[in-house]
ROZATI-696705 format. One record per residue: x, y, z of N, C-alpha, C in turn. Coordinates in steps of 0.05 Angstrom, whole numbers, plus 5000, padded with zeros to 4 digits. Example, Ala and Ser with C-alpha at 12.3 -4.5 7.8 and 13.67 -1.06 7.14 Angstrom:
BEGIN
526448865156524649105156526449345156;525749555142527349795143525850015157;
This chain:
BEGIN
916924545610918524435588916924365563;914724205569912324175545911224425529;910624515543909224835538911724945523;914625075537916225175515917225055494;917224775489917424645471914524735448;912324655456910324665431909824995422;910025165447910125475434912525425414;915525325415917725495401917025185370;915025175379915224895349916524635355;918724615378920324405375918524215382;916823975376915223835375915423705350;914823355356915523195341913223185319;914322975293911922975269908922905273;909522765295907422685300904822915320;906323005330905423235352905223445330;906023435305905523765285902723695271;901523405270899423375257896923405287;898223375306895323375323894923755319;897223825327898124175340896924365309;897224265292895724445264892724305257;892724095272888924005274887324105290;888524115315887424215331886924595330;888624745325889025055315887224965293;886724845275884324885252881424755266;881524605283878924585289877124785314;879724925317879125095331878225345320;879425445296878825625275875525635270;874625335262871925245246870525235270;870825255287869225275322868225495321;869925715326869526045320868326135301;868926025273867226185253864326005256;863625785262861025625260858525715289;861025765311859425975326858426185322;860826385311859626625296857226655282;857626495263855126345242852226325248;852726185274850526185292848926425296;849526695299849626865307848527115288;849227055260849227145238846427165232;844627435230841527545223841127375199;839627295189838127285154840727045146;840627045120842426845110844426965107;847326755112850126785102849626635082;851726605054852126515031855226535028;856426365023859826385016859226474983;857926524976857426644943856126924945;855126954961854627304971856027444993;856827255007857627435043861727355043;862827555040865927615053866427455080;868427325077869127245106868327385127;868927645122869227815144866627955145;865127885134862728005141861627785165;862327655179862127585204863227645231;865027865212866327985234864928315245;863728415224862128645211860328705243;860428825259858828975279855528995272;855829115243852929215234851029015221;853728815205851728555197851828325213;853828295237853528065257853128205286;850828315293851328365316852728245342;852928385366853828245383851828025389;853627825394855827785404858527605382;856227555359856227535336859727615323;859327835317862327955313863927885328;863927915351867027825374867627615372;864827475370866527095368868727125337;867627215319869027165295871827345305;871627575316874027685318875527675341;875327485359876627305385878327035357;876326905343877326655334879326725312;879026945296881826945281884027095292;883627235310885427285318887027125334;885526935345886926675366888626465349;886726505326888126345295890526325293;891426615286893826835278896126835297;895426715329896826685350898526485344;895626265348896725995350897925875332;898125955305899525805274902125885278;903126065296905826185303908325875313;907525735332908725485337908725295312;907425265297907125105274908725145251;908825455248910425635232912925555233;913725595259916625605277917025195270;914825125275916224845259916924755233;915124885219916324905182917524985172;918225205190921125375185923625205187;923525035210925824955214926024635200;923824585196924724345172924624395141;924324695124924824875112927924885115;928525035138930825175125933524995130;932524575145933924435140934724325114;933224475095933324355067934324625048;933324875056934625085049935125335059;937725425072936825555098935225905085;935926005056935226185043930726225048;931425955029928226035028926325915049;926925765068925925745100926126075115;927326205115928126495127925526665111;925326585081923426755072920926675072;920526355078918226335086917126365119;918626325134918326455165917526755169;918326945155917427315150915627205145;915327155112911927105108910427105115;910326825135909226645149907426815167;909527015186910227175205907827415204;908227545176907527785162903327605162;902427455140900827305139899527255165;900127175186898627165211899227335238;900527575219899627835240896927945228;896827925203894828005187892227855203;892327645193889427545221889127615248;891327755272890827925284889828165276;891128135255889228495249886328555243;885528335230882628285218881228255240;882228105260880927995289880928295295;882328475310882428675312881028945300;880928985275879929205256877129055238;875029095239873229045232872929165204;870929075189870529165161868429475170;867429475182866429705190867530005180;865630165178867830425161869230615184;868530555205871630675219874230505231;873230275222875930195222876229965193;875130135169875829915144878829945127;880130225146882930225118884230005134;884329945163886229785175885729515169;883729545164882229265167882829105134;882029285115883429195090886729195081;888129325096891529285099890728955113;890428935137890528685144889428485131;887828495121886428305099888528255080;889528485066891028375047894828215059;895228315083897628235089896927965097;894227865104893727565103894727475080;892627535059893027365038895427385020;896827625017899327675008901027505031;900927505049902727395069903627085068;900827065075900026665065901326545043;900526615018901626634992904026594982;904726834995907926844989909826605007;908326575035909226455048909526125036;906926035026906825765004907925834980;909225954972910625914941913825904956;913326074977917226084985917525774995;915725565002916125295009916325114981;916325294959915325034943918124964925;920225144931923225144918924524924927;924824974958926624764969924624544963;922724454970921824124966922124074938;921824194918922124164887924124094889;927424194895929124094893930023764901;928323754931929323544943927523384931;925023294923923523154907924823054874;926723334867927723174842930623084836;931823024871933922934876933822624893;929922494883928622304906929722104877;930521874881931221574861927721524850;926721404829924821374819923421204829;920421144837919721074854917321034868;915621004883913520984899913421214913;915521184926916921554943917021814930;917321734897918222004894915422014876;913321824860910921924851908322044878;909621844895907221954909907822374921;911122394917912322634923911022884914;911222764884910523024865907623004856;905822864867902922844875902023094892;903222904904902823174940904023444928;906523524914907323674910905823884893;904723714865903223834840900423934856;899023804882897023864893897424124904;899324124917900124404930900124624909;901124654891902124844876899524884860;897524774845894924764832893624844851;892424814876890124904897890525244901;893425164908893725524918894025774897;895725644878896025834844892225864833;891225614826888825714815887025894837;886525784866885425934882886326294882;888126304884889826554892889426764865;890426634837889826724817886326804804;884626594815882226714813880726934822;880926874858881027084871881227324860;884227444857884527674847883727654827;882927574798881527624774878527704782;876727624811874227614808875227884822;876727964839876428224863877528414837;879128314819879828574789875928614772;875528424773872928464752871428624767;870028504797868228694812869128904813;871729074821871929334820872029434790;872029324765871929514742868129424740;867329284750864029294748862929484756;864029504790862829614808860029434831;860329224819859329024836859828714835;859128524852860528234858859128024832;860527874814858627824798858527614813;855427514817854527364827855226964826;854026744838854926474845858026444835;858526184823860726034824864326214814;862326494806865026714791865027014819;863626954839863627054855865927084871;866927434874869127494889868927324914;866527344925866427294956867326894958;866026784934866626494932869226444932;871426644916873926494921875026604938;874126824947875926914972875526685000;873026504990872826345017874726095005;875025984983876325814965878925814966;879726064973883426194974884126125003;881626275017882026075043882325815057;880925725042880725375047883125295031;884825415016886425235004888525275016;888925515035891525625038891625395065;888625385077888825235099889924915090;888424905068889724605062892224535049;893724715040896724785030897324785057;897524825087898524735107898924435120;896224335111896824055114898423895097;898323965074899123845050902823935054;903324195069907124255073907724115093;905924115117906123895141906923615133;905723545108905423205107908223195086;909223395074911623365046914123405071;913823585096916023665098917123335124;915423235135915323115154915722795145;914822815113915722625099919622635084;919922865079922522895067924622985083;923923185102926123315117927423215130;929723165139931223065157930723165187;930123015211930423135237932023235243;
């Protein structure tokens, strides 16, 4: 009964902050092992996520940990999903539906990455999945940000409703600038033809887009669990 409860999401607010802490510290387990593993130096300003996943630049055993842990990632955010969905689409059943696909779409993509290596015989699969991450993710945090906007500016004036659109304005700034840089540095390197190097570095915000998308989960966890009705 426990078990089909936390696979299908139905688990309480309190149980959604251990169940999305625990799936992220499990994430940072896998890649810090991987890490371990990793020849010469990694740099989040020179090295791709997924070049820990890379056969040729992480040897074994190196690679598998990274591509066991996102893919276990991509599993496990599935119950969590299934819970924001449904305190989502208690507030609008339209755009809860379109953030669940998303959601859905977004962490098959981390199976896929887990699965398809950047390696060149398996890099076209591997870059479809890359991008249905981050297109996935994305889309999946902007389709959450309608319904709470609404219900935040239907909140009486207040302690409740500044601290609302705090949390709210955080969400929407992390992931827009992240997301929007990203692609401006991955547009520049390909009309260069190479990564321009430190803080304007493709590889920097692609790790930056990551970390925010991860923290735009905690930050929907804590708006929806605060506003939604049970």
């Amino acid at each position: 009964m426990v078990v089909s409860r936390t696979v299908s999401g139905r688990y309480s607010a309190r149980v959604s902050w251990i169940y999305a802490s625990l799936v992220h510290a499990i994430l940072a387990a896998f890649l810090i092992w991987s890490l371990s593993f990793y020849p010469g130096e990694y740099s989040m300003f020179s090295n791709a996520v997924s070049n820990l996943g890379d056969p040729l630049l992480n040897p074994w055993p190196g690679w598998a940990v990274f591509s066991a842990g996102i893919s276990t990632f991509g599993s496990l955010m599935v119950p969590h999903v299934l819970y924001l969905y449904r305190k989502l689409t208690a507030m609008d059943r339209k755009w809860g539906r379109r953030f669940l696909v998303t959601s859905v779409i977004g962490n098959a993509g981390n199976v896929g990455v887990g699965m398809f290596s950047e390696a060149s015989a398996t890099l076209v699969p591997h870059v479809i999945a890359a991008a249905l991450v981050f297109w996935g993710l994305f889309s999946a945090a902007a389709c959450s940000w309608p319904p709470l906007i609404a219900l935040v500016r239907r909140l009486p004036s207040g302690r409740r409703y500044r601290c609302s659109v705090a949390v709210l304005a955080s969400m929407l700034l992390v992931t827009v600038v992240s997301f929007s840089t990203a692609m401006l540095s991955g547009f520049l390197t390909l009309l260069r033809g190479y990564s321009i190097p430190g803080l304007l570095s493709m590889e920097f915000w692609e790790w930056m887009l990551v970390v925010s998308l991860d923290v735009h989960t905690f930050l929907l966890t804590a708006m929806v669990n605060h506003l939604a009705p049970d």
